[in-house]
C-alpha positions as CSV (number, residue, x, y, z in Angstrom):
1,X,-108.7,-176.2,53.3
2,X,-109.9,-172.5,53.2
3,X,-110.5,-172.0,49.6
4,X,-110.8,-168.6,49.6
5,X,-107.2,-168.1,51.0
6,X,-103.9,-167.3,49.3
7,X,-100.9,-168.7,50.5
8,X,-98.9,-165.8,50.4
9,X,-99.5,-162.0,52.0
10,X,-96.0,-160.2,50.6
11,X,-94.7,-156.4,50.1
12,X,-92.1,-154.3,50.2
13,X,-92.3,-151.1,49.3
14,X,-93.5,-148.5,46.9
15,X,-93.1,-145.5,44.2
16,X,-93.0,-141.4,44.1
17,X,-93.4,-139.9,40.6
18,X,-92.7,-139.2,37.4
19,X,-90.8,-137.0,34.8
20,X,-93.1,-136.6,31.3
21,X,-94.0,-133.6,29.6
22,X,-97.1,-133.5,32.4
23,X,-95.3,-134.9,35.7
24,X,-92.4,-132.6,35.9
25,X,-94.3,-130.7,38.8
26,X,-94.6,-134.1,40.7
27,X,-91.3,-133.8,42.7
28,X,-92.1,-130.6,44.3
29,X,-95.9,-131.5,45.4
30,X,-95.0,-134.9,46.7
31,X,-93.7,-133.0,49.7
32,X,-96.7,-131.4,50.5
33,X,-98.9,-134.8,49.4
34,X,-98.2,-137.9,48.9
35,X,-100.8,-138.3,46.3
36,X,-100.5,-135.5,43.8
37,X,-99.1,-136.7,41.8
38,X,-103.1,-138.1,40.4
39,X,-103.8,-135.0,40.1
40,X,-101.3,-134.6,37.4
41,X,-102.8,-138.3,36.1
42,X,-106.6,-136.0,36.3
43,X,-104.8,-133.0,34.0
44,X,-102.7,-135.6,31.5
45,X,-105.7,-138.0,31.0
46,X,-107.5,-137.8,27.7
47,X,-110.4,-140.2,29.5
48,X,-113.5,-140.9,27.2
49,X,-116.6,-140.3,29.3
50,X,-119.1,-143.0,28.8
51,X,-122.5,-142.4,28.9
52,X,-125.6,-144.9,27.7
53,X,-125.7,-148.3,28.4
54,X,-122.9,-150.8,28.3
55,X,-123.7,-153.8,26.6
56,X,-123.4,-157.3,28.5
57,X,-123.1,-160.0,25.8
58,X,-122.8,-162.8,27.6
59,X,-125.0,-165.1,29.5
60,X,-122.5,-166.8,31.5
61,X,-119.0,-165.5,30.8
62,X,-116.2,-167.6,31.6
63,X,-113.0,-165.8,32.2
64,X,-109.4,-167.1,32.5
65,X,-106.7,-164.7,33.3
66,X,-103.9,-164.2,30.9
67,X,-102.0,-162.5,33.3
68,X,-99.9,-164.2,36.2
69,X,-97.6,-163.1,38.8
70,X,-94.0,-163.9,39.3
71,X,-93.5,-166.2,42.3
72,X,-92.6,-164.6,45.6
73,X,-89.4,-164.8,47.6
74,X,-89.5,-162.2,50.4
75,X,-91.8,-161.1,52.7
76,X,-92.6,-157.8,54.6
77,X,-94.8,-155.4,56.6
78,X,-97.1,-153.3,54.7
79,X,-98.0,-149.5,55.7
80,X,-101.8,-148.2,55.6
81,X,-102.5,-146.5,52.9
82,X,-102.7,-142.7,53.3
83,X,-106.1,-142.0,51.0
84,X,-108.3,-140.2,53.1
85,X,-111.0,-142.6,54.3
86,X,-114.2,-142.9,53.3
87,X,-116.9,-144.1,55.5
88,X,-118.7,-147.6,53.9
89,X,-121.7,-149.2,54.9
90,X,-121.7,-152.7,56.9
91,X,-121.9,-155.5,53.8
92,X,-125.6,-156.8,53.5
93,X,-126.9,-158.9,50.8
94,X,-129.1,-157.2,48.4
95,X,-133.5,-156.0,49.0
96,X,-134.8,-159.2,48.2
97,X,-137.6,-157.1,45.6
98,X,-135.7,-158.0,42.4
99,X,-136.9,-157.4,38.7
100,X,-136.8,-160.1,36.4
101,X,-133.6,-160.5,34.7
102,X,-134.0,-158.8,31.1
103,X,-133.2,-160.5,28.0
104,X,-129.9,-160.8,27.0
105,X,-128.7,-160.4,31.3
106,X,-126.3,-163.2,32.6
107,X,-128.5,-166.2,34.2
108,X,-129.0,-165.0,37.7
109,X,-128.7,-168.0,40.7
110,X,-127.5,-167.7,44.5
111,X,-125.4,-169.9,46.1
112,X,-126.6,-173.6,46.6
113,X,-126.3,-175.3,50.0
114,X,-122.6,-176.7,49.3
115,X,-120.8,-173.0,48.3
116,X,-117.5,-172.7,49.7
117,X,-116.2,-168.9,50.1
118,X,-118.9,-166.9,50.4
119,X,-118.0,-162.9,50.2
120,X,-120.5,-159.7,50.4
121,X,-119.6,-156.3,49.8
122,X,-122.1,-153.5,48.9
123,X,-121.7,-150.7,46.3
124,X,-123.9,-148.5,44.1
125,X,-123.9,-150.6,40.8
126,X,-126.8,-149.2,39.4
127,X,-126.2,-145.5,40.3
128,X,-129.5,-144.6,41.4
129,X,-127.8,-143.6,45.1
130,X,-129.0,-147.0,46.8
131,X,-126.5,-149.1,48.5
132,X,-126.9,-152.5,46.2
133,X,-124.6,-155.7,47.1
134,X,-122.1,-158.4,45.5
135,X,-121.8,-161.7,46.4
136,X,-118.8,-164.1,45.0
137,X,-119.0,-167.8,46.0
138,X,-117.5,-170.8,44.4
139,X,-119.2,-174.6,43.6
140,X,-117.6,-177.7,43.9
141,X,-117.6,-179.4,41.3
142,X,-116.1,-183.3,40.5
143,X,-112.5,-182.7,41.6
144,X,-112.3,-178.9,41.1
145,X,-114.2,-175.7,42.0
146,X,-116.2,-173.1,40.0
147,X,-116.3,-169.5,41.1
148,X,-119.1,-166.7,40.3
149,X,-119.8,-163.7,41.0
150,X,-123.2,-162.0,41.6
151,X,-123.9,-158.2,41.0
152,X,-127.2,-157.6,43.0
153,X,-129.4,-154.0,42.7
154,X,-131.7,-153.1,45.4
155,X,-135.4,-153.2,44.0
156,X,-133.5,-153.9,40.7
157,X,-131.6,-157.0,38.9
158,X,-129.2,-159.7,39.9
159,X,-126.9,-161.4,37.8
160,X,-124.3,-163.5,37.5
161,X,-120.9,-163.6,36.1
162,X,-119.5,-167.5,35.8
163,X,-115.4,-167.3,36.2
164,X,-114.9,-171.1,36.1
165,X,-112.2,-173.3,37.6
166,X,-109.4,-171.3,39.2
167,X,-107.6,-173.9,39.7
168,X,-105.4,-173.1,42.8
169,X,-107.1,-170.0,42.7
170,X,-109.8,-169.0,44.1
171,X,-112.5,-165.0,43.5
172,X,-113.6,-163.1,46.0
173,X,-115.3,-159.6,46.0
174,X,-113.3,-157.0,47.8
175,X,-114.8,-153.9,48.0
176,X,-116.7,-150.7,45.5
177,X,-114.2,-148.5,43.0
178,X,-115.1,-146.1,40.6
179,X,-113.1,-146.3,37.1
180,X,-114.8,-143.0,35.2
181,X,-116.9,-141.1,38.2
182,X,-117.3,-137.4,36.1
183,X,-118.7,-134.3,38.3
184,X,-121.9,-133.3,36.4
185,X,-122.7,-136.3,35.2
186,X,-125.9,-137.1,34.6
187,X,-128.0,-138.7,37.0
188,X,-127.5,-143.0,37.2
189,X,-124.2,-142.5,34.8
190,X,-121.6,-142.3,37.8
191,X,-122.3,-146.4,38.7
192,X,-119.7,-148.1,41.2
193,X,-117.5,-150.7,39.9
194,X,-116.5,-153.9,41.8
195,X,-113.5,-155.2,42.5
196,X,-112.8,-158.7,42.5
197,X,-109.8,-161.7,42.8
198,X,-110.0,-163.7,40.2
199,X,-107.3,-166.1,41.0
200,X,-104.5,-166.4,42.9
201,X,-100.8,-167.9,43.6
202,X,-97.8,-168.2,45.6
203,X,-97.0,-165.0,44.3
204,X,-100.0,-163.0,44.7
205,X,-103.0,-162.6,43.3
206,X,-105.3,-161.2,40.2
207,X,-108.1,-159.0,40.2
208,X,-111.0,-158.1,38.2
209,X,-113.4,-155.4,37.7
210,X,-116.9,-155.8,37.2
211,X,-119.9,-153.4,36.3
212,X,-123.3,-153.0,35.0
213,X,-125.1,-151.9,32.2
214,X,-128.2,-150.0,31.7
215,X,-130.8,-153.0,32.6
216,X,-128.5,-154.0,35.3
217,X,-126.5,-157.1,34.0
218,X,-123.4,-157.8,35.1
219,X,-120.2,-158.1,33.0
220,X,-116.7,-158.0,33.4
221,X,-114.4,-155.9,32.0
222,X,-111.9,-156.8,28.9
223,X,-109.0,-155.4,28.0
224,X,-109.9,-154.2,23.9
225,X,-108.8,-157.9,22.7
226,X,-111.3,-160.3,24.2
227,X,-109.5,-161.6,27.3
228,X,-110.3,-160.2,30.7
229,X,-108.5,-156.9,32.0
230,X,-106.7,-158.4,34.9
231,X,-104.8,-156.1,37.6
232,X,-102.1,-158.0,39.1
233,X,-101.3,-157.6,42.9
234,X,-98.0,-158.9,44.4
235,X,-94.4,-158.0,46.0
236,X,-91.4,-160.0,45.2
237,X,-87.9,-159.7,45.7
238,X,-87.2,-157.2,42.4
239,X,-90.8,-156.7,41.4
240,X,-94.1,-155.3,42.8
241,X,-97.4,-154.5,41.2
242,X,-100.3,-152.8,43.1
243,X,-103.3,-150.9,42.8
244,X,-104.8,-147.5,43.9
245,X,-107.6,-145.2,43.7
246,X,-107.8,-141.3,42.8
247,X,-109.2,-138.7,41.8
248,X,-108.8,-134.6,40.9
249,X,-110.6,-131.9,38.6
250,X,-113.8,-134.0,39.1
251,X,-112.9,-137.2,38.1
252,X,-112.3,-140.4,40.0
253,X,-110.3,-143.8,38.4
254,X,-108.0,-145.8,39.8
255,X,-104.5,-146.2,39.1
256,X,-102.2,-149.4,38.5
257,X,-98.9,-149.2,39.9
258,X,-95.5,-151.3,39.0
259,X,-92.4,-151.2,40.9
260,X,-88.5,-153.0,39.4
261,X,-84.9,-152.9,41.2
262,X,-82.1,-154.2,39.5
263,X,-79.8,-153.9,42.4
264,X,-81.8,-153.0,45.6
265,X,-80.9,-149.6,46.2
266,X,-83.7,-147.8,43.9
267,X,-86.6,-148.9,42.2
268,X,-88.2,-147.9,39.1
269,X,-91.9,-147.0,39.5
270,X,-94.7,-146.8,37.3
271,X,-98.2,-144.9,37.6
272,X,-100.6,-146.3,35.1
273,X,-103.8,-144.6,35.3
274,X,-107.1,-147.3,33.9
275,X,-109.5,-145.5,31.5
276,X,-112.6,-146.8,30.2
277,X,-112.3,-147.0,26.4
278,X,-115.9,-148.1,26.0
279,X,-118.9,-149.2,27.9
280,X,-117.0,-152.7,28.5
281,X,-113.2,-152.3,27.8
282,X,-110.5,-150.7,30.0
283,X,-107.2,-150.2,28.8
284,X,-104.1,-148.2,30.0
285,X,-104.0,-144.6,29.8
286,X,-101.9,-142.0,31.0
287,X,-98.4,-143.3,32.7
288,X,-96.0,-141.9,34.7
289,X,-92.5,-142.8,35.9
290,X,-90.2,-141.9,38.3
291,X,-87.6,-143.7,40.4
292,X,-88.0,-143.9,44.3
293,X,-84.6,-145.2,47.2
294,X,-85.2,-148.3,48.4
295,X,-86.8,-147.9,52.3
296,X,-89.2,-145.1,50.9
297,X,-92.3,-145.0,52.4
298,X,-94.3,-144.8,49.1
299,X,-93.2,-147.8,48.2
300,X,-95.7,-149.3,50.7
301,X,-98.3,-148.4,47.7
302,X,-96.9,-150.7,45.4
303,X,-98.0,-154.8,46.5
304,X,-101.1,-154.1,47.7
305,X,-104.5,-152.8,46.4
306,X,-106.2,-149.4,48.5
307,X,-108.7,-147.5,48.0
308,X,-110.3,-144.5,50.5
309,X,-107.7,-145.6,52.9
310,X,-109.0,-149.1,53.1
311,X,-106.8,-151.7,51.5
312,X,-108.6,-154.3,49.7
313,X,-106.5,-156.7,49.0
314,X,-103.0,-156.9,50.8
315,X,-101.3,-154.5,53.8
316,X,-104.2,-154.4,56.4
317,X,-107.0,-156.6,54.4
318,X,-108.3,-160.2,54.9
319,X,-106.5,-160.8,51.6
């Protein structure tokens, strides 16, 4: 058994925009993009910039997801994503030259001998401009298997984030995002995010976002209550959930999207756009609706997770 498999790779397809006081001028621009509607998202959003350092309070957080995905019951192709591409660096694990872990960081270990799932991806955790890495790996133990995930800085800090027993589940990095880039910043404030499963079913799968703080600990985000902000990614027969990434006036985030039919022929779509309410909470933000035909091409957005024209999890990805 692959453990870092799911069983199912389902979509369907996906959204166009909404009608609010600030999307009423999505209809017309969809025509000439199929993404402005984000920048309306940019212009609506009343994002809090974040600036200091985030707080990691935990030396070895375990997470279970509160959020789970209905089960599957059709299948389909999925379309590339139309974000223009971005050009990413072949995965590497981190400079070996690593600071001590300071006080108060999650305990920092790399996999032992008997890991199962082994996943690299590099971003810019630390945003000091260096490529830095992630590794997620999971350890059997007794009849189950636990799952971390390790946030490495070049000539910096690792760390590591324990998710526990998935059960059928399993985590694995996927790839860099940004949830609160600002232009102007200043300099180390714009860090990369990760994304990352954190478990998985027959209907789909569950993803998490990581960061780190100021002395380069890891932590995952929560959603303002305690329990871990999980992004859902699936497609079933009447319901989809996916995930994007945008940007416009300056600003980068990404963008949860939902997708409903209650009789096939149209589908009710959602554009949630993820803000960061502090240093380690995100919530929901601005939201837009609209109602798409079935067979529209945007619906192709809406059971999978993209980002730059990559997908990450879903349509063209390993996951």
């Amino acid at each position: 058994m692959n453990p870092r498999r799911s069983p199912i790779r389902t979509s369907h397809r996906r959204p166009t925009r909404s009608r609010s006081a600030c999307s009423l001028t999505l209809r017309a621009g969809v025509a000439a993009t199929s993404f402005a509607l984000f920048g309306v998202l940019a212009a609506c959003s009343s994002s809090t910039e974040v600036t200091g350092d985030t707080t990691a309070t935990s030396t070895s957080t375990s997470v279970a997801s509160t959020t789970t995905v209905a089960a599957s019951t059709t299948t389909s192709t999925v379309a590339p994503s139309t974000v223009p591409a971005t050009t990413e660096a072949p995965a590497t694990t981190a400079v070996p030259t690593t600071a001590p872990a300071p006080e108060g960081c999650a305990v920092d270990f790399a996999p032992t001998d008997d890991a199962v799932g082994v996943e690299v991806v590099n971003g810019d955790w630390n945003g000091d401009g260096d490529a830095d890495s992630a590794l997620s790996w999971g350890e059997p133990i007794g009849s189950g298997i636990d799952w971390y995930v390790r946030m490495q800085n070049s000539g910096g800090v690792n760390s590591v984030v324990a998710l526990g027993d998935l059960g059928v589940g399993f985590a694995a990095v996927v790839g860099p995002v940004d949830v609160d880039f600002s232009l102007g910043a200043p300099p180390g404030s714009n860090r990369d995010e990760l994304l990352a499963i954190v478990g998985s079913n027959a209907a789909g799968f569950n993803l998490g976002v990581f960061g780190t703080d100021g002395d380069g600990c890891a932590f995952q985000f929560d959603g303002g209550g305690g329990d871990a902000y999980v992004i859902p990614i699936h497609g079933a027969a009447a319901t989809m959930s996916g995930l994007m990434c945008d940007g416009g006036m300056g600003s980068q985030f990404i963008v949860r999207l939902e997708a409903s039919t209650t009789d096939g022929a149209a589908w009710d779509v959602r554009y949630i756009r993820v803000e960061r309410s502090d240093g380690n909470t995100l919530v929901d933000g601005t939201i837009l609706n609209d109602v798409l035909p079935d067979g529209d091409p945007q619906l192709e957005l809406f059971s999978k997770a993209s980002c730059g024209g990559t997908d990450l999890v879903g349509g063209d990805s390993d996951f």
